[in-house]
N, C-alpha and C positions, 0 to 999 in steps of 0.2 A: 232317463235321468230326470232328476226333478225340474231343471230350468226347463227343458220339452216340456213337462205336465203343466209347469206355470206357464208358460207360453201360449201352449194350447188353451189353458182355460182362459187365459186374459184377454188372447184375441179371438177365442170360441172356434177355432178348429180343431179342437179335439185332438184326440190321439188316435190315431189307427191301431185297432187289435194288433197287427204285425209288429205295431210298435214297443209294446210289450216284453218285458224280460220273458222267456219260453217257459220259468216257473207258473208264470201267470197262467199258460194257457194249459199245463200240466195238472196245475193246481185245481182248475174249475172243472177238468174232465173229472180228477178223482172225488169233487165234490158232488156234480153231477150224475156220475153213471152210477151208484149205486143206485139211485130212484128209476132212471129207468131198466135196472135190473130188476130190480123188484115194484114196478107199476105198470110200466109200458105197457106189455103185453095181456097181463091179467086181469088188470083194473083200469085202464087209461082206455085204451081202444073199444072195448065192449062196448063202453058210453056212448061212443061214433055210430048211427044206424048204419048197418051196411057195411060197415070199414072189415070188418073180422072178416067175413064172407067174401069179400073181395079180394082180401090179402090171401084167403086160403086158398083160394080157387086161381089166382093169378093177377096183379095190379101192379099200377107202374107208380112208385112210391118215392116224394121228390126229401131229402133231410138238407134245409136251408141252415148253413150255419152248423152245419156239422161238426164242425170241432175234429176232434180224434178221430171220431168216428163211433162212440160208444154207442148212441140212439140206433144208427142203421144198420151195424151191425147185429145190434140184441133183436131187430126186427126180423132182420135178412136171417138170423137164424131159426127164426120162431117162424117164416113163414117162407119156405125153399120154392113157392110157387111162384111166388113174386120178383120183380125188380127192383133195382133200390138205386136210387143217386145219392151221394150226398156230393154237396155245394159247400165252399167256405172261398174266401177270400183271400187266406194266408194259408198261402204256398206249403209251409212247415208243416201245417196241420194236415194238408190234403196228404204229403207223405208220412204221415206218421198214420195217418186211419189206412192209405193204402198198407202198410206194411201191417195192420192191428189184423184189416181184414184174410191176407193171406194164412196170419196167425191161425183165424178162428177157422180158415176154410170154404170163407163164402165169398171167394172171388169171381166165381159161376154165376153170379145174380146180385154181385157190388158193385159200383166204380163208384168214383170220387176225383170230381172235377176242380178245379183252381177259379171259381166265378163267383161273382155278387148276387143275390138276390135277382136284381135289375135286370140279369143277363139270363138267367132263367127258362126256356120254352119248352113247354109241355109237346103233349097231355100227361098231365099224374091222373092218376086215381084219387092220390092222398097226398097233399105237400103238408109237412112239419117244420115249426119255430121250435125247437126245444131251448130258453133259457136264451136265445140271442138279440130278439129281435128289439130290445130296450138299447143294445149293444151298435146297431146299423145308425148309422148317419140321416137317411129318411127312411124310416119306418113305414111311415105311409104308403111312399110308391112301393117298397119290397113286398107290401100287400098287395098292391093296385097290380104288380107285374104276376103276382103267383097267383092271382084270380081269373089273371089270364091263361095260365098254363094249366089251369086247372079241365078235365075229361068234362063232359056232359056226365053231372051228377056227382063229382067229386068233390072232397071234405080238405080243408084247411083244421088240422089241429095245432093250437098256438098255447105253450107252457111256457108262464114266467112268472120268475120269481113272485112272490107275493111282495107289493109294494102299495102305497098307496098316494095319493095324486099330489100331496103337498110334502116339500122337502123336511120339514115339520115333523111329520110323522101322522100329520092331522086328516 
């Protein structure tokens, strides 16, 4: 409701994504996942040294902030060598990506946990931010925690929105 949102912003706790009417979180999958249908795999990761090759051949692959689950699954089916987590915080979400994944068939090398960032431990090969991490409460440590879970020689890819540093536009 709005009195929540002015409340949160007044006294600065925020809203919890849960908090959220479920359009909201419906809304941002389907504005989302068409890019990583059409970048992820073909354009996005090549850039990564080493990441292609890893996922082909076998890697343990962390998706923070999962959402539905669109990111780990378009991976998890482009790369059947691999492992895939994805991590979200709301409940809801975790069971609508477990039910997306059964959909597509890549329950063999998905799951999808109910966790924060924070709670997080490796080793990945590759942990991903896809579009959340503006989204977390401290951004910071959800770094500082997946640099730790990160394998000997493993990649952090981190996609957001384009924004820029002053509310301004400036």
């Amino acid at each position: 409701s709005t009195d929540r949102i002015t409340e949160g912003f007044r006294t600065g706790a925020g809203l919890a994504w849960g908090d959220y009417h479920h359009d909201v979180h419906e809304g941002c999958e389907r504005f989302f996942r068409p890019g990583y249908l059409n970048n992820l795999v073909p354009t996005w990761l090549p850039v990564l040294d080493g990441v292609v090759d890893a996922l082909t051949t076998g890697a343990r692959f962390a998706d923070i902030g999962c959402g539905h689950g669109a990111s780990t699954i378009t991976m998890a089916s482009a790369f059947p060598q691999s492992t895939f987590i994805g991590f979200d915080g709301h409940a809801a979400s975790i069971d609508a990506a477990r039910e997306r994944a059964a959909e597509a068939g890549v329950t063999d090398r998905v799951s999808f946990e109910v966790a924060s960032a924070k709670d997080v431990t490796g080793p990945f090969d590759l942990v991903c931010f896809f579009d959340c991490l503006h989204d977390m409460g401290d951004p910071v440590g959800a770094l500082r925690t997946v640099t730790g879970a990160l394998a000997p020689g493993g990649t952090i890819m981190l996609v957001e929105p384009m924004a820029g540093d002053k509310v301004t536009g400036g």
